[in-house]
C-alpha positions in Angstrom: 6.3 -9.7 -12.9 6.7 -7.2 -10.5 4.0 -4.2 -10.0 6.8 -2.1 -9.8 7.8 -3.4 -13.7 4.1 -3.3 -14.5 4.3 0.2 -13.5 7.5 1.5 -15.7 6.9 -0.8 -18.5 3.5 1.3 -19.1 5.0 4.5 -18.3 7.6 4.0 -20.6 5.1 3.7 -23.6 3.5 6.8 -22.8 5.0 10.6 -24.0 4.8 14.2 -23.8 3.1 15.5 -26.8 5.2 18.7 -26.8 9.1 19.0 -26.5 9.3 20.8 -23.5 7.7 17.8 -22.0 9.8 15.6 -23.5 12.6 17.9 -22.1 11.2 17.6 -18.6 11.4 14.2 -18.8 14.7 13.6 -19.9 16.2 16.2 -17.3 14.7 14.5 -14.5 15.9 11.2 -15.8 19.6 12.1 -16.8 19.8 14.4 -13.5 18.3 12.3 -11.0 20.6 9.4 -12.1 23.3 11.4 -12.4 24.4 10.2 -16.0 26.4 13.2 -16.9 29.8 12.4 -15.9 33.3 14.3 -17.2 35.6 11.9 -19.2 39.2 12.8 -19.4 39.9 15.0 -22.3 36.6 14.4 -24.1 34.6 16.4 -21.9 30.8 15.4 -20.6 29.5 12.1 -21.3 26.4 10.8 -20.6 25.7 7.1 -19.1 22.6 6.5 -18.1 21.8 2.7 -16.6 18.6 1.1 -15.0 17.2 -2.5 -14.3 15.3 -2.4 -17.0 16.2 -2.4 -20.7 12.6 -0.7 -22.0 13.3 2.2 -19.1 17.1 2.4 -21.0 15.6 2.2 -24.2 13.2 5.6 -23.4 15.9 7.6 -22.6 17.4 6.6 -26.4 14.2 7.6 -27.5 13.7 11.0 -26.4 17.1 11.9 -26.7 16.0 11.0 -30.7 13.1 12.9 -31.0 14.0 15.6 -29.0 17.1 16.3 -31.6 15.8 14.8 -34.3 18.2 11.9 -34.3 17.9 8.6 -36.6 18.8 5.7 -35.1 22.5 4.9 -36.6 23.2 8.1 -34.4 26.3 8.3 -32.6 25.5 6.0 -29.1 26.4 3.2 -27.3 25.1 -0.2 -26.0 27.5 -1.8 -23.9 24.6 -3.9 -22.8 20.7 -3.5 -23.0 20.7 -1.8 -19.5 23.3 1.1 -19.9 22.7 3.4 -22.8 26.0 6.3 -23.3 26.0 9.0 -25.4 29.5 11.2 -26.0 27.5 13.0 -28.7 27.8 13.5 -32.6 28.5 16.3 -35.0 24.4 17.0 -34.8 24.1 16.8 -31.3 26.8 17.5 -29.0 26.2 16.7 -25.5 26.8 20.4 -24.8 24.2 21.2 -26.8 21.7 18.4 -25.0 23.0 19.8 -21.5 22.1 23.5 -22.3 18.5 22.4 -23.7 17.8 20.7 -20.7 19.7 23.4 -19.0 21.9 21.7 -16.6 25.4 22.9 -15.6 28.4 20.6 -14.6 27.3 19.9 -11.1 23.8 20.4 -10.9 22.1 17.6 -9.1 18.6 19.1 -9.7 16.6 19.8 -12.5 16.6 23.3 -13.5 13.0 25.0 -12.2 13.1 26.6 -15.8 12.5 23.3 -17.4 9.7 22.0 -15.5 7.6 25.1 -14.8 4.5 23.9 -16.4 1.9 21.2 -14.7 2.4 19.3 -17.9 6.1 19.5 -17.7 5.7 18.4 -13.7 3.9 15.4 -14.7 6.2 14.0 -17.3 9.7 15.2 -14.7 7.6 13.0 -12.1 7.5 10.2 -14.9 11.1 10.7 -15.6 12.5 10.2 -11.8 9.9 7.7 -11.3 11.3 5.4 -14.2 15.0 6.7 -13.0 15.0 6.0 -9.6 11.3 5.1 -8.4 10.0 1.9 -7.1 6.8 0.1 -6.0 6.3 -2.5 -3.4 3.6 -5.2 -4.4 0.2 -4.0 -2.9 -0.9 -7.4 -2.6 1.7 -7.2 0.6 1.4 -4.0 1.1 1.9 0.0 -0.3 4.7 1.4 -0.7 6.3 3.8 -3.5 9.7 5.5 -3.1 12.6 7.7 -4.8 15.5 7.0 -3.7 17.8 10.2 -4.6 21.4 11.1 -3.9 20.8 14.0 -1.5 18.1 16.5 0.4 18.4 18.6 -2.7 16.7 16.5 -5.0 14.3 15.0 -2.3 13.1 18.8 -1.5 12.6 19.3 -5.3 10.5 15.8 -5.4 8.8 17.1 -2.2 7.6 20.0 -3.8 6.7 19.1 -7.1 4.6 16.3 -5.5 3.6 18.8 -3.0 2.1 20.8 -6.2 -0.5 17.9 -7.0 -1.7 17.6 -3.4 0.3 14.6 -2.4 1.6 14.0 0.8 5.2 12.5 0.9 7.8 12.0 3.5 11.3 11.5 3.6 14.0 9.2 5.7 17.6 8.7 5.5 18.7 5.2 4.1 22.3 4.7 4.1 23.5 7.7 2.3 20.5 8.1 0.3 17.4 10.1 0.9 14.2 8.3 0.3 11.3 10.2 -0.5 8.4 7.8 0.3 4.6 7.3 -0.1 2.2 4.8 2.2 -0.9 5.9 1.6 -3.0 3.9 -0.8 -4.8 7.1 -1.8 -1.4 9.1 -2.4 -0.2 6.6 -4.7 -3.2 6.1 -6.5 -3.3 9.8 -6.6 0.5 9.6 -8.4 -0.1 7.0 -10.8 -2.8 8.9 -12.0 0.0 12.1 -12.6 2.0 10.2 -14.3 -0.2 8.9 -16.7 0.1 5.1 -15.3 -3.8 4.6 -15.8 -3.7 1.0 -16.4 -2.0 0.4 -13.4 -4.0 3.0 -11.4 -7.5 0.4 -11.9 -5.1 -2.6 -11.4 -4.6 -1.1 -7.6 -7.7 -0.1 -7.3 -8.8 -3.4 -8.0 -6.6 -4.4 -5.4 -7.7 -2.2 -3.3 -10.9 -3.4 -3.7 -10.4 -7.2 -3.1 -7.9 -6.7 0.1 -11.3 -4.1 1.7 -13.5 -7.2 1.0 -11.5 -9.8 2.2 -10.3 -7.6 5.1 -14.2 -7.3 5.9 -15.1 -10.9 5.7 -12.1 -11.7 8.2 -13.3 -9.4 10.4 -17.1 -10.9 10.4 -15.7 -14.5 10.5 -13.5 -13.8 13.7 -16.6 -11.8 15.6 -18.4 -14.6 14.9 -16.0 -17.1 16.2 -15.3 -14.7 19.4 -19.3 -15.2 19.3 -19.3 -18.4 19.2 -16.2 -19.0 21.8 -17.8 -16.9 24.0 -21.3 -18.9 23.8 -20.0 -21.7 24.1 -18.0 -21.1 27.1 -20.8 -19.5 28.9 -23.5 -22.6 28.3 -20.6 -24.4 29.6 -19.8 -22.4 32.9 -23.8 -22.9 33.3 -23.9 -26.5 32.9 -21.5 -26.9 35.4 -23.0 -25.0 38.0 -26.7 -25.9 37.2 -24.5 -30.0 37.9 -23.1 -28.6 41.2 -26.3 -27.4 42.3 -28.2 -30.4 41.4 -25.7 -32.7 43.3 -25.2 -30.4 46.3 -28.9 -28.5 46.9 -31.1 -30.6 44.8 -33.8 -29.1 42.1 -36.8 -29.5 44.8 -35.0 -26.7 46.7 -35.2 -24.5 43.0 -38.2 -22.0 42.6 -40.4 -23.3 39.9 -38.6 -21.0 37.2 -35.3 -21.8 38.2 -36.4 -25.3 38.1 -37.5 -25.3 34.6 -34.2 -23.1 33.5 -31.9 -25.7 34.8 -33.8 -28.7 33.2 -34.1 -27.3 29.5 -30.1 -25.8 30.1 -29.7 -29.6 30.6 -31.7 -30.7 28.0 -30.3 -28.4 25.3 -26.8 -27.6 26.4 -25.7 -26.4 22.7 -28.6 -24.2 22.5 -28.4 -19.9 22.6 -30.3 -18.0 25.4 -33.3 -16.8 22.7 -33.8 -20.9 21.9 -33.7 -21.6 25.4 -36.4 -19.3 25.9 -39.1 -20.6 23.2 -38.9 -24.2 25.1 -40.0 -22.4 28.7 -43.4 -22.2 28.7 -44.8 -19.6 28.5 -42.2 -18.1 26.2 -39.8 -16.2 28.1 -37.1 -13.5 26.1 -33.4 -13.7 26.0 -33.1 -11.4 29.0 -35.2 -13.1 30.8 -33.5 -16.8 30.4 -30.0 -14.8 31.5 -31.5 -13.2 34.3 -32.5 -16.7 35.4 -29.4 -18.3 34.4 -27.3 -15.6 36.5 -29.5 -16.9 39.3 -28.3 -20.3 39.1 -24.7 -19.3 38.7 -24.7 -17.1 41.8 -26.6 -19.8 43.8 -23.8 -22.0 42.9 -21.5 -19.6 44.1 -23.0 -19.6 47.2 -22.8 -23.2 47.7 -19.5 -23.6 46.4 -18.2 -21.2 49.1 -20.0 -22.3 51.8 -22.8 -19.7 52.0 -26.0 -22.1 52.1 -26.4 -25.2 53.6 
């Protein structure tokens, strides 16, 4: 299953305690997936239609609870993903389009309906479960809303905007994404929207992709370590050879000498090992500073510069 399932399928169990939540969030659902349409001589009709039969089913429910409908009300189920409603003698559609206060041609929710922080958080609910979508954060983050036009993007801008999180928008076609990349944003969302399940599922991810991230880090200094090491002992081995066979170790000062023999000896070993087999003991910058020696004396020789 996809996170971005995971996510609606637990929003979709959750719901505004009062009715002007409830409101909110069928507003932002109906008008952000533009549902109301105008049918010829029967006037508005409402069609709502996602990818996901439970998201489908929540708009059924609120349109029951908010009107106080029974379930053999007057709707229909062409299939479990689109849900239309032409309205019954209890609740004409006119009468759901003026609670949730939208006029023919609105493509925004009326600021009326969702002037409350409660009411925000259940309208960001509603679009999210509308036309909201999460990228697997195992891959990456990534949340968007992709709405029909800068109208609705400004109006998610700025409701988001109200709860301190940053969002940005792009141009996909002819659609206007509203988008969110920062772990910390969409953490910060979830948590709006009352997705709290999902919220320590992320964080958990979170979590796992830091450590890992951190171990991959340590293993690949240490290999560059390691590389670089064992290129080094080798470079030294090879001019310590060159110097043996072209200057000879009785021409070597006695602690050159004895650098060039243990290198020899103990050609895997680091520079603070080399060091505790010299006696007496001699520190890591002092076996490099010896070792440098060598190299430039091979140099020297290699070019010419001693004979």
């Amino acid at each position: 299953m996809s996170f971005s399932r995971e996510v609606k399928e637990e929003l979709v169990r959750l719901e505004g305690n009062a009715r002007h939540c409830r409101i909110a969030e069928l507003a932002a659902m109906l008008v952000y997936s533009r549902a109301v349409t105008m049918a010829d001589g029967e006037g508005p009709v409402i069609t709502f239609q996602s990818d996901f039969p439970q998201v489908t089913g929540k708009c059924v429910q609120l349109l029951q609870k908010i009107f106080s409908l029974d379930s053999e009300a007057e709707y229909d189920l062409p299939s479990e993903n689109v849900f239309r409603y032409k309205g019954s003698s209890g609740a004409p559609v006119e009468k759901l389009l003026q609670t949730i206060k939208y006029t023919q041609g609105d493509v925004v929710v009326n600021p009326l309906v969702i002037k409350s922080t409660c009411c925000k958080r259940c309208f960001l609910r509603g679009v999210f479960l509308s036309i909201g979508s999460m990228s697997n954060p195992e891959k990456g983050y990534h949340l968007e809303f992709v709405c029909e036009n800068l109208d609705q993007a400004g109006q998610l801008l700025d409701t988001l905007g109200d709860f301190s999180i940053a969002a940005k928008v792009v141009q996909r076609k002819r659609y206007q994404v509203v988008y969110i990349k920062e772990s910390e944003e969409i953490v910060e969302l979830l948590n709006v929207m009352g997705a709290h399940i999902s919220l320590m599922n992320l964080e958990n991810l979170r979590i796992l992709k830091g450590v890992r991230n951190s171990v991959n880090r340590r293993v690949n200094c240490e290999a560059a370590n390691i590389t670089k090491t064992v290129n080094a002992a080798t470079k030294q081995i090879e001019d310590i050879q060159y110097i043996k066979e072209h200057y000879g170790f009785d021409n070597l000062s006695e602690n050159l000498r004895e650098i060039a023999q243990i290198r020899l000896e103990y050609p895997e070993a680091a520079l603070k090992e080399l060091g505790t087999y010299l006696t007496p003991h001699v520190g890591k910058s002092g076996v490099n500073h010896r070792l440098r020696k060598l190299s430039e004396l091979a140099e020297k020789l290699r070019n010419g510069g001693l004979r």
